[in-house]
MARMAR-537020 format. One record per residue: x, y, z of N, C-alpha, C in turn; chain. Coordinates in Angstrom, 1 decimal, padded with zeros to 4 digits, always signed. Layout:
REM MARMAR-537020
(atom (X; Y; Z); (X; Y; Z); (X; Y; Z); A)
...
//
This chain:
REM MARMAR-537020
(atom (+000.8; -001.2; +000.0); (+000.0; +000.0; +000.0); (+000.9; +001.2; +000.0); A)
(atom (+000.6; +002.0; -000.9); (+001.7; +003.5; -000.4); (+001.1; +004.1; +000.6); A)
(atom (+002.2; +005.5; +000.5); (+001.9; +005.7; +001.4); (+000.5; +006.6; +001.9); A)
(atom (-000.1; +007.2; +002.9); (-001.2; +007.4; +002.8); (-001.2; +009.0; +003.9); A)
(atom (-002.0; +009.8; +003.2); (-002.3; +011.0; +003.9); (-003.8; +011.1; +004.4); A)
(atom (-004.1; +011.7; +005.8); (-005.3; +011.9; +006.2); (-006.5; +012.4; +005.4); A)
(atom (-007.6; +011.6; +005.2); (-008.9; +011.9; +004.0); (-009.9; +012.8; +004.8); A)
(atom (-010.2; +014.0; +004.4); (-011.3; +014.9; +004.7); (-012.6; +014.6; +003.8); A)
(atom (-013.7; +014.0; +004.4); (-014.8; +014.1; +003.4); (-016.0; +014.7; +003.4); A)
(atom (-016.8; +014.9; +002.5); (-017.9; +015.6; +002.6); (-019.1; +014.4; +003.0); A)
(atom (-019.7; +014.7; +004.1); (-020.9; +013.7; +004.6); (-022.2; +014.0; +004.4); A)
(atom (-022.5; +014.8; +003.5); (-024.0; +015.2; +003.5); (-024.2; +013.7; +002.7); A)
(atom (-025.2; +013.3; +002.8); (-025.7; +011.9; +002.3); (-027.4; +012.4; +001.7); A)
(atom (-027.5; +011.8; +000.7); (-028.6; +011.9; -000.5); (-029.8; +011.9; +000.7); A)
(atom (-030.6; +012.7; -000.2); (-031.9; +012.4; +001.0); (-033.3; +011.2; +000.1); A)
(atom (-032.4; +010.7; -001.3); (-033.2; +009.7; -001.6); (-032.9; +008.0; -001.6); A)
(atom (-031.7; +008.4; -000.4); (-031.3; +006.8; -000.3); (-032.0; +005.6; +000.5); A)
(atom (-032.0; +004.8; +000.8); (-032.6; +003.9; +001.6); (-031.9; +004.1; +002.9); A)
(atom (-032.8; +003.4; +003.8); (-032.9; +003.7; +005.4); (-031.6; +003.4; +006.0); A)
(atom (-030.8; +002.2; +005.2); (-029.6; +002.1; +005.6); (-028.1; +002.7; +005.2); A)
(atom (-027.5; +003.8; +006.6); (-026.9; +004.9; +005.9); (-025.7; +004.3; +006.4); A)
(atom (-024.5; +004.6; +005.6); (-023.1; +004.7; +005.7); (-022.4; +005.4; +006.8); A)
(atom (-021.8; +005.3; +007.9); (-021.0; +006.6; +009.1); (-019.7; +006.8; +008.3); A)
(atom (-018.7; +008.2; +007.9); (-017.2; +008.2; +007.3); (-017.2; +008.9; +008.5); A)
(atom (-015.6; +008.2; +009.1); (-014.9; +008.7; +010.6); (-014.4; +010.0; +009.4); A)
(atom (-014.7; +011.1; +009.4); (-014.1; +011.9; +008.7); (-014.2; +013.6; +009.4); A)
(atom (-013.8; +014.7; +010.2); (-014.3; +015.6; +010.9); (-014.4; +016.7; +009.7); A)
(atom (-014.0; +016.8; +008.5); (-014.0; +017.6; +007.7); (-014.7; +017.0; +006.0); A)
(atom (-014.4; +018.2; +005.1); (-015.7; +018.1; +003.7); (-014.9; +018.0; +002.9); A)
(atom (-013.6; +017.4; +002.6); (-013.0; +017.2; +001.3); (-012.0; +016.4; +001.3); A)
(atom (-011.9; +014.9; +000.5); (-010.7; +015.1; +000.2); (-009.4; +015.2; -000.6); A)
(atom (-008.5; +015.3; -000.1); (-007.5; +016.2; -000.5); (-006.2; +015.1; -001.4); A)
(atom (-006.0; +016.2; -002.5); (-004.9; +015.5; -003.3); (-004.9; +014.5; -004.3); A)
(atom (-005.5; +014.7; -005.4); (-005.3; +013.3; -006.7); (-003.7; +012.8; -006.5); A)
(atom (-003.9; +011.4; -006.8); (-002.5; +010.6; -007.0); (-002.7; +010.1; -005.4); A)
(atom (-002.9; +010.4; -004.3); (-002.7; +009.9; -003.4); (-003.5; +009.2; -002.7); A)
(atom (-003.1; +008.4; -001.7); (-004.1; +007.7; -001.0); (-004.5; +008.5; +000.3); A)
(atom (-005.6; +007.9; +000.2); (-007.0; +009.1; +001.4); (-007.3; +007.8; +002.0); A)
(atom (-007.5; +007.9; +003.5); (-007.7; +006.5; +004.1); (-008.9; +007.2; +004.8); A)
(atom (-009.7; +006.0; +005.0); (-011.1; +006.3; +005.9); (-011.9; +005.6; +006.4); A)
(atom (-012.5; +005.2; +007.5); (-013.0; +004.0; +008.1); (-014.5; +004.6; +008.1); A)
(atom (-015.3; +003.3; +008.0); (-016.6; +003.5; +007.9); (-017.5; +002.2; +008.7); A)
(atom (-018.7; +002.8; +008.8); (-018.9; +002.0; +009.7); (-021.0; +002.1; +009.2); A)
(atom (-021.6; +000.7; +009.2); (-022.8; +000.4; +009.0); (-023.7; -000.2; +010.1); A)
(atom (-024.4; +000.1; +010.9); (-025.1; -000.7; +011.8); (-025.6; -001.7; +011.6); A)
(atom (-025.4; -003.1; +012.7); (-025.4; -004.3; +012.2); (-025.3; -004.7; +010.7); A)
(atom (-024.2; -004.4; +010.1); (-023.9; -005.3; +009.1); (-021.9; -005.0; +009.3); A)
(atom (-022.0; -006.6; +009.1); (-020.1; -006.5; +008.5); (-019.7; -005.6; +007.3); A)
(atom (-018.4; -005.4; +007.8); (-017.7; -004.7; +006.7); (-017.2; -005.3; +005.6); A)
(atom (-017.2; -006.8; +005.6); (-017.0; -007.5; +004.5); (-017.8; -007.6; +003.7); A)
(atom (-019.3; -007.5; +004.3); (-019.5; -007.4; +003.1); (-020.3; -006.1; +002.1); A)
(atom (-019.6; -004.8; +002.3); (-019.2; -003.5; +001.9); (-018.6; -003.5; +000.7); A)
(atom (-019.1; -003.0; -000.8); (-018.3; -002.6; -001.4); (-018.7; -001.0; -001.8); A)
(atom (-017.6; -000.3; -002.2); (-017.4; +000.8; -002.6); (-016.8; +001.1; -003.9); A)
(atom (-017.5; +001.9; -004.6); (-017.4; +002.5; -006.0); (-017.6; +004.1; -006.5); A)
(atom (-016.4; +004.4; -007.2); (-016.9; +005.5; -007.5); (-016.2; +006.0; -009.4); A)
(atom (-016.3; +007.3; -009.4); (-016.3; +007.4; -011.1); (-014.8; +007.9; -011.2); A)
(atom (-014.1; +008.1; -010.3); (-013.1; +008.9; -009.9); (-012.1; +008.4; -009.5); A)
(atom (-011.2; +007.5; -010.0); (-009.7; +007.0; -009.1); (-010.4; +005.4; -008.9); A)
(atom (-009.7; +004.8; -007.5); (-010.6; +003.6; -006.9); (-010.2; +003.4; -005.8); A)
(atom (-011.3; +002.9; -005.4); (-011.1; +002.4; -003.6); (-011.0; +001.2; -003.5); A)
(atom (-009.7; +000.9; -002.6); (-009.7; -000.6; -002.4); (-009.6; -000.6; -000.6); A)
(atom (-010.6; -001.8; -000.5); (-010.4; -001.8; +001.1); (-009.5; -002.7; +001.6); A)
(atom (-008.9; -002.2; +003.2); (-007.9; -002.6; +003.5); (-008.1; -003.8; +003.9); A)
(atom (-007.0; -005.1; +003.3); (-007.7; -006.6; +004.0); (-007.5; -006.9; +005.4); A)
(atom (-006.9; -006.8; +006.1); (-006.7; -006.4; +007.5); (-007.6; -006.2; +008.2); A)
(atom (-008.2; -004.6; +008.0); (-009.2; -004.5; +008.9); (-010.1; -003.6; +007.1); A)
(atom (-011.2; -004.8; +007.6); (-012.2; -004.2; +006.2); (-013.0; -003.0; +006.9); A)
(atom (-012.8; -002.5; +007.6); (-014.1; -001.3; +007.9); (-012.8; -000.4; +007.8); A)
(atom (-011.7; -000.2; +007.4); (-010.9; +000.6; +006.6); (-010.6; +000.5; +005.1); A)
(atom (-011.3; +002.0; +004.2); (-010.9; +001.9; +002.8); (-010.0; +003.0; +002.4); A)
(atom (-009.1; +002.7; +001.2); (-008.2; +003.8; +000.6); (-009.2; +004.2; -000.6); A)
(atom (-009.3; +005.5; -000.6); (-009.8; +006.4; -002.1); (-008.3; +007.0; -002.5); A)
(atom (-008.4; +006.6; -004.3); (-007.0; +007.7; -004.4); (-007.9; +008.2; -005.8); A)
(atom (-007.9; +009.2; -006.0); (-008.5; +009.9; -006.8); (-007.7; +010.1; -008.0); A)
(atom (-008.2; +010.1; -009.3); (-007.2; +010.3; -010.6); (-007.2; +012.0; -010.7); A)
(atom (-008.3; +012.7; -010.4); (-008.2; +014.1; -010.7); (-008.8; +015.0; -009.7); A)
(atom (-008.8; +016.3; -010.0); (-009.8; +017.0; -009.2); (-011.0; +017.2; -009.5); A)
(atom (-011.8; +016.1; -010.1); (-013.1; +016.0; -010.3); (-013.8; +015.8; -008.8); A)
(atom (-014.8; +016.2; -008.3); (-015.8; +015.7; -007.9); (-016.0; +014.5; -008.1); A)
(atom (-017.2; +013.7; -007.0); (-017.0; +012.4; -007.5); (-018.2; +011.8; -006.0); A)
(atom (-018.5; +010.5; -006.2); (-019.8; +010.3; -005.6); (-019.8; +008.8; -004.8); A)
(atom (-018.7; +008.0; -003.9); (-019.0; +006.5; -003.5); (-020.0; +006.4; -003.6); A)
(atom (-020.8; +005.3; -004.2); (-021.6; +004.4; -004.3); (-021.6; +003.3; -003.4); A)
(atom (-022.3; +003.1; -002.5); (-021.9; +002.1; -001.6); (-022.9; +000.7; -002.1); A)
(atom (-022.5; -000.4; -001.9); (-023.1; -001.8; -002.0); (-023.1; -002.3; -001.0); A)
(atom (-024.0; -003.6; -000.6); (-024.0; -004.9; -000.1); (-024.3; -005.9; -000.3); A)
(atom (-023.1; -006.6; -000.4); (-023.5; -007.8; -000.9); (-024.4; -008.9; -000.4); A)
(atom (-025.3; -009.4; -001.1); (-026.3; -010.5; -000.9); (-027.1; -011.4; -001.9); A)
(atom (-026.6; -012.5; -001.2); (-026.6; -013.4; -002.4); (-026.6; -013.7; -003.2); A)
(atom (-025.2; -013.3; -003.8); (-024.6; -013.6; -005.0); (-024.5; -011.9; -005.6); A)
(atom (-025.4; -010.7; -005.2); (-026.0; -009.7; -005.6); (-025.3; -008.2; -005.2); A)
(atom (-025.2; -007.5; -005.4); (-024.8; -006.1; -005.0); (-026.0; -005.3; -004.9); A)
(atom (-026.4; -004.9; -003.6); (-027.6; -004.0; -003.6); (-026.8; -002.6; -002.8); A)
(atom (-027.6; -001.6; -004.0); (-027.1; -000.5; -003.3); (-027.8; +000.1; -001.8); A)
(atom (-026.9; +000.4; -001.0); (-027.6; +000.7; +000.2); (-027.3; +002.6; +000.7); A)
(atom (-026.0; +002.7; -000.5); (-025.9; +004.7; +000.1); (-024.8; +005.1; -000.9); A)
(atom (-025.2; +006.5; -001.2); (-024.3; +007.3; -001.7); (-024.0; +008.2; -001.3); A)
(atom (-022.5; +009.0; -001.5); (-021.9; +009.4; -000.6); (-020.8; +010.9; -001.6); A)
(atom (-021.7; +012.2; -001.5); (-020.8; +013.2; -002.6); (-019.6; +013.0; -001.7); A)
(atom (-018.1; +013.3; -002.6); (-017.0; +013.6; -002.1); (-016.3; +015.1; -002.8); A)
(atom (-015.8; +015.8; -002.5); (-015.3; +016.9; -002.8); (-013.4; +016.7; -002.9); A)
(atom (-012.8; +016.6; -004.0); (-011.9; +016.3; -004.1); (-010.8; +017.6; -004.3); A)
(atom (-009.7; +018.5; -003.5); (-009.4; +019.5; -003.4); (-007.6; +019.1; -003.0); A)
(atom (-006.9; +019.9; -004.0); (-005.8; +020.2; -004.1); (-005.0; +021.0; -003.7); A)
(atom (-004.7; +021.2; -001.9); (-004.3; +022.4; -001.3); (-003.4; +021.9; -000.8); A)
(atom (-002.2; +020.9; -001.3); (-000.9; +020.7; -000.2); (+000.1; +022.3; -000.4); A)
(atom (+000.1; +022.5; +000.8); (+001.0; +023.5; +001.0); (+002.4; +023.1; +001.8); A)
(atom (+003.3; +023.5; +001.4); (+004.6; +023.1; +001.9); (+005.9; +024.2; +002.3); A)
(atom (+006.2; +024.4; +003.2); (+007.2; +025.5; +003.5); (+008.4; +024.6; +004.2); A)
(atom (+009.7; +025.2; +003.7); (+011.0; +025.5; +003.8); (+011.0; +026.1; +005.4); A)
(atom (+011.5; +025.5; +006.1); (+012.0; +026.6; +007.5); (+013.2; +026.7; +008.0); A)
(atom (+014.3; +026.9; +008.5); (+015.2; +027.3; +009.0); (+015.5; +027.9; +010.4); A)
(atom (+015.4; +026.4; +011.4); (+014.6; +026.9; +012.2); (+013.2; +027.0; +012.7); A)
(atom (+012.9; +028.2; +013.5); (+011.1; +028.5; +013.1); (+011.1; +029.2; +012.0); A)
(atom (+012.1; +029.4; +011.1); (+012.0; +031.0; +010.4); (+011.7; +030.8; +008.7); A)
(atom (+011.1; +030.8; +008.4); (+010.5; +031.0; +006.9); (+010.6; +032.4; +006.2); A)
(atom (+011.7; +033.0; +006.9); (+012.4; +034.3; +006.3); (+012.7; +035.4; +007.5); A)
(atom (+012.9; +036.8; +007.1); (+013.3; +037.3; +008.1); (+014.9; +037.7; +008.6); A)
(atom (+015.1; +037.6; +010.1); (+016.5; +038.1; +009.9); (+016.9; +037.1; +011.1); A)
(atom (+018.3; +036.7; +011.2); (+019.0; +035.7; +012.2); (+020.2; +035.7; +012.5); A)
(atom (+020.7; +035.5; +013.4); (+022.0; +035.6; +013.6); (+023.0; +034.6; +013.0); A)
(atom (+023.9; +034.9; +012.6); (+024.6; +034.0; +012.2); (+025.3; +032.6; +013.0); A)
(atom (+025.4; +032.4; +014.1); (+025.6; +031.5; +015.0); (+024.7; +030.4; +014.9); A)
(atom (+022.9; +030.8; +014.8); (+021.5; +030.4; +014.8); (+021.7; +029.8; +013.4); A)
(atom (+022.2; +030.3; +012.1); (+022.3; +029.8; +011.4); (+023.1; +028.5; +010.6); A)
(atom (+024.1; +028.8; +011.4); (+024.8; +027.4; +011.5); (+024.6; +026.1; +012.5); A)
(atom (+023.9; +026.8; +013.3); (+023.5; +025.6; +014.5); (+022.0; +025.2; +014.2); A)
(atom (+021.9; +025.8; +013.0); (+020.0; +024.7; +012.6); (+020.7; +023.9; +012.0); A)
(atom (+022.0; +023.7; +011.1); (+022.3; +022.2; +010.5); (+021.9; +022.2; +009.5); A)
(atom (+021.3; +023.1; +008.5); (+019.8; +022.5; +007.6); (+018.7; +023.4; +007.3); A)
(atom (+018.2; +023.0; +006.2); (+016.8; +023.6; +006.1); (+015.7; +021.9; +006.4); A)
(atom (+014.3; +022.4; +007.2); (+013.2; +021.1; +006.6); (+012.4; +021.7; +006.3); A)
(atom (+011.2; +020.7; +005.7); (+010.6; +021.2; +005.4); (+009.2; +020.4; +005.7); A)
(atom (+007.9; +021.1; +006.0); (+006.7; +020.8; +006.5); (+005.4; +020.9; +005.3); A)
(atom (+004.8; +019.8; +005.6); (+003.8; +019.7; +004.4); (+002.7; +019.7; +005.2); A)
(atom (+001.3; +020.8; +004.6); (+000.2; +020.6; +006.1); (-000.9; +019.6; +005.3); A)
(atom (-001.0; +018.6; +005.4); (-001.7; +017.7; +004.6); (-003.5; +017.8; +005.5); A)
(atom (-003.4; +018.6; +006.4); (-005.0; +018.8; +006.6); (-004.9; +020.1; +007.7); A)
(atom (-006.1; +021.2; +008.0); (-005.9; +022.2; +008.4); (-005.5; +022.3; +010.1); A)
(atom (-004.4; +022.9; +009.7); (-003.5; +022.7; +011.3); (-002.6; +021.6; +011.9); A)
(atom (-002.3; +020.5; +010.6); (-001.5; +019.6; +011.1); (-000.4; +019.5; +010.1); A)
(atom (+000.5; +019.5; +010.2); (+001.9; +019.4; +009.7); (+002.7; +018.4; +009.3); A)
(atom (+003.4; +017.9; +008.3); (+004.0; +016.4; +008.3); (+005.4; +016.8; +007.8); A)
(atom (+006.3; +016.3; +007.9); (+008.2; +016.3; +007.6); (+008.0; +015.9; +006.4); A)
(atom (+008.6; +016.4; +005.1); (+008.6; +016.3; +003.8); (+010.4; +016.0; +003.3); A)
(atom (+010.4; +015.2; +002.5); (+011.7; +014.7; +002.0); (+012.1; +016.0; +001.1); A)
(atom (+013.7; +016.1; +001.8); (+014.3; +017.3; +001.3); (+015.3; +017.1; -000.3); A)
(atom (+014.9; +017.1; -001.4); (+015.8; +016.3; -002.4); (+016.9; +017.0; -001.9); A)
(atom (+016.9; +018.6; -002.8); (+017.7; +019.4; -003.0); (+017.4; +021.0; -002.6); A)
(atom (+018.7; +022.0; -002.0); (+018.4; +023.1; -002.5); (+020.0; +024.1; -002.2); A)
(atom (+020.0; +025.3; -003.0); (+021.2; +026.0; -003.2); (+020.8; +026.9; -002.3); A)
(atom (+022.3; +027.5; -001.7); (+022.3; +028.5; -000.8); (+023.1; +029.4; -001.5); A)
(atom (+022.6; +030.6; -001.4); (+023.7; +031.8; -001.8); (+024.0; +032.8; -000.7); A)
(atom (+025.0; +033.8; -000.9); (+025.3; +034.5; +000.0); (+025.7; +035.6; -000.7); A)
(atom (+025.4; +036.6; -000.1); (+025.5; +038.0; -000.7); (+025.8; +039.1; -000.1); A)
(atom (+027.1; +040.0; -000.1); (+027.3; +040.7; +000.5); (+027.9; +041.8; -000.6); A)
(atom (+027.1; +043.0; -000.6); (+027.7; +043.8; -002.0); (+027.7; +043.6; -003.4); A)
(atom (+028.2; +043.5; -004.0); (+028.2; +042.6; -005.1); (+029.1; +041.3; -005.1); A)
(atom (+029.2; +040.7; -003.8); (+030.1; +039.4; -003.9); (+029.1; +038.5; -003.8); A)
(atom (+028.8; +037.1; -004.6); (+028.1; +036.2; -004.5); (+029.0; +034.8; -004.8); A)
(atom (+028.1; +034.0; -003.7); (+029.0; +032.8; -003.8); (+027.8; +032.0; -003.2); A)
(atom (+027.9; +030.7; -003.8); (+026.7; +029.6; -003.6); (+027.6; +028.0; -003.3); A)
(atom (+026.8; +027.4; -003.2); (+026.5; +026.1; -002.9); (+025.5; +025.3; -002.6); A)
(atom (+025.7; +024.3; -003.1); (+024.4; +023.1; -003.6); (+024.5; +022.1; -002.4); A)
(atom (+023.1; +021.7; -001.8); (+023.2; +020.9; -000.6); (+022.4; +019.9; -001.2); A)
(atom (+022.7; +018.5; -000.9); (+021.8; +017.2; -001.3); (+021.2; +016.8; +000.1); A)
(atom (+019.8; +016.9; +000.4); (+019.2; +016.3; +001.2); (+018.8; +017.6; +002.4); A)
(atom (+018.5; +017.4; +003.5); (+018.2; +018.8; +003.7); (+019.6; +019.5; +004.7); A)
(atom (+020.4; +018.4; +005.0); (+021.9; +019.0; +005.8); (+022.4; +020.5; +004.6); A)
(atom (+023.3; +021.0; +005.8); (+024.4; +021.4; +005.1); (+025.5; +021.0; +004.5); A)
(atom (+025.9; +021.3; +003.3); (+027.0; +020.4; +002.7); (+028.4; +021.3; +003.0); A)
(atom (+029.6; +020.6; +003.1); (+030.7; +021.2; +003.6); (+031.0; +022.5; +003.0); A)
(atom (+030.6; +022.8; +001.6); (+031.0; +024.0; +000.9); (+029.8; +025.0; +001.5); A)
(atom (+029.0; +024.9; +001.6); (+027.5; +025.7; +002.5); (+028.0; +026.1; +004.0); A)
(atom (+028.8; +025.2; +004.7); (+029.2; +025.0; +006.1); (+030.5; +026.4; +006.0); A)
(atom (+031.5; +026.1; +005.0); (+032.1; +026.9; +004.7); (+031.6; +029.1; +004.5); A)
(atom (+030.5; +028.6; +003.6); (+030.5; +029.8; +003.2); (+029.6; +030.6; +004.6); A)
(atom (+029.4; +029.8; +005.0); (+028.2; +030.1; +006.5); (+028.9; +030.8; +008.1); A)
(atom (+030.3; +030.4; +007.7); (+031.4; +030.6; +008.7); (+032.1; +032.3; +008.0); A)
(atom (+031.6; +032.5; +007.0); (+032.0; +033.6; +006.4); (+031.2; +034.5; +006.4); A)
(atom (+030.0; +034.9; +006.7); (+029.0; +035.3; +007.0); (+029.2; +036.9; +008.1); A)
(atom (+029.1; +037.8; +007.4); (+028.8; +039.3; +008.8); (+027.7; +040.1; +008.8); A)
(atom (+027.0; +040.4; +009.6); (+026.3; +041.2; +010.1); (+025.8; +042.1; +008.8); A)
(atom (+024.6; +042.2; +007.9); (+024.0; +042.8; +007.2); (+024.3; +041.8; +005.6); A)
(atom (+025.1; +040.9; +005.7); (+025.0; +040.1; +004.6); (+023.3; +039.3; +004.2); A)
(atom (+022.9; +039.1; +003.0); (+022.0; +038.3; +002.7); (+022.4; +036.8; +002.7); A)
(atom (+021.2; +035.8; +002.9); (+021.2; +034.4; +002.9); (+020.1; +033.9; +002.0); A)
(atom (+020.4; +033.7; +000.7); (+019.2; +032.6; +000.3); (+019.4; +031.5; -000.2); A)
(atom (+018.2; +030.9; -000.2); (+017.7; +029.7; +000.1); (+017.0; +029.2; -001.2); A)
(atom (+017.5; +028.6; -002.3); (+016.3; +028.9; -003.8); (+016.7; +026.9; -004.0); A)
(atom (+016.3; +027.3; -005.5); (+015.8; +025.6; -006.0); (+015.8; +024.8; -005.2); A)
(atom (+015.0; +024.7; -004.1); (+014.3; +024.3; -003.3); (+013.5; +022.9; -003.6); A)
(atom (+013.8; +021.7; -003.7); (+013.3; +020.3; -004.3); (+012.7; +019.6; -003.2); A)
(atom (+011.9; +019.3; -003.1); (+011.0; +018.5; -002.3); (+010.2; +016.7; -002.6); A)
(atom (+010.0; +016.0; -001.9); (+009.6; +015.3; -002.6); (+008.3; +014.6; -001.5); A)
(atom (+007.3; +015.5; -001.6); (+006.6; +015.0; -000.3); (+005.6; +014.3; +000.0); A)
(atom (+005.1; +013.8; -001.7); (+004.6; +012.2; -001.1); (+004.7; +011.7; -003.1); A)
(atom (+004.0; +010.2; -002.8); (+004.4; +009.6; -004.2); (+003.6; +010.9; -005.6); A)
(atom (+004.6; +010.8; -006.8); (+004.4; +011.5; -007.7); (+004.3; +013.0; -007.6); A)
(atom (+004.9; +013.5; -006.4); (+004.9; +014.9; -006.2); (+006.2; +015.3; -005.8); A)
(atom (+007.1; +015.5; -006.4); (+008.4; +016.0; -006.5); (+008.5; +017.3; -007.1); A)
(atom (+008.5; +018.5; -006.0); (+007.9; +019.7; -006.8); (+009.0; +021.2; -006.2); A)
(atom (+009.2; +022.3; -007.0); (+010.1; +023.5; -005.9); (+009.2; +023.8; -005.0); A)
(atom (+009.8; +024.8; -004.4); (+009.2; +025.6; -002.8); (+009.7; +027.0; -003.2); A)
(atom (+009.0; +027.8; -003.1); (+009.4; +029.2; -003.4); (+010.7; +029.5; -002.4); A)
(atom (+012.0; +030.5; -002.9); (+012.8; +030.9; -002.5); (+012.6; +031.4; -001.1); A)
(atom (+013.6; +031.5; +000.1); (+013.3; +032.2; +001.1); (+014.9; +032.9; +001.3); A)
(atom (+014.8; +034.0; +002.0); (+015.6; +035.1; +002.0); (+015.8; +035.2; +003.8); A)
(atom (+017.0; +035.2; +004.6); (+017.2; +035.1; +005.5); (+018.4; +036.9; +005.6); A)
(atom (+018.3; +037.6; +006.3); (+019.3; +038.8; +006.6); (+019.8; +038.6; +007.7); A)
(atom (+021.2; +038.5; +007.7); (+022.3; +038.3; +008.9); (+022.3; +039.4; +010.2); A)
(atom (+021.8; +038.9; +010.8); (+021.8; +040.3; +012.2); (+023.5; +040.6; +012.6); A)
//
């Protein structure tokens, strides 16, 4: 199974379905990210989860074998899109609920340095973070550690510029170098910024600009 980010879904449920309704453990109305897997447990009064299937027009859901009252949706796009719930009975698929879903593409991802996402720092502070990371908020108010491919540091004092390329999110010995060279009113930035923070999203991060106190 890859890997999997927290599913927000929308729960208004049809008001022409039959008496038997679907529960999604879900506290929010969307969710989030085509390509990825959305996980979400559901739950039917007196009936097993085995025998539950789900369908929709949009990606596919496969449920987890393990524990069947957990399923993954991964969505092909940002279409809209509608589970169709079944139950099986003998031999038969009867529909028992449908379920709109809202599918919404808001991963946001920030570079920090420290707590600092720009701004001004001392130079000491900036050699003793080690690094840039970086945080991906994969649902509103919660935050996850994002794989750091790459990103260049430059330094700027007057018209003197000098860079270096760091692999992963450490400082590389030429970065460590130019960092020890650093005075009071020099610029620090932070650009081609590579990320890679969940499957098929390998993407930049906008530049950040750091001024040496």
């Amino acid at each position: 199974m890859k890997q999997f980010a927290p599913i927000i879904f929308l729960m208004t449920l049809s008001a022409q379905l039959l008496s038997q309704k679907v529960v999604l453990y879900a506290p929010k109305t969307t969710a989030k990210w085509p390509m990825l897997d959305n996980r979400f447990r559901f739950y039917i009064p007196n009936t097993s989860c085995d025998s539950i299937i789900f369908k929709c027009d949009n990606g596919k859901i496969v449920k987890n074998i393990e524990h069947p009252c957990w399923i993954y949706f991964t969505p092909d796009s940002l279409a809209n899109t509608t589970f169709k719930v079944y139950k099986k009975n003998k031999g038969k698929l009867i529909l028992i609920d449908t379920i709109p879903i809202r599918v919404d593409e808001s991963m946001e991802s920030y570079a920090y340095l420290g707590t600092k996402t720009g701004g001004t720092l001392s130079k000491d502070l900036i050699i003793a973070c080690g690094g840039l990371v970086v945080h991906t908020f994969v649902s509103e108010g919660h935050a996850e550690g994002s794989k750091l491919v790459s990103y260049r540091i430059i330094t700027i004092r007057g018209d003197s510029i000098e860079t270096a390329i760091n692999i992963g999110n450490r400082y590389s010995d030429r970065s460590i170098e130019l960092l020890r060279k650093l005075k009071s009113g020099d610029s620090l930035l932070f650009t081609d910024i590579i990320i890679d923070a969940y499957p098929h999203r390998v993407f930049p991060l906008k530049p950040m600009e750091i001024k040496v106190e």
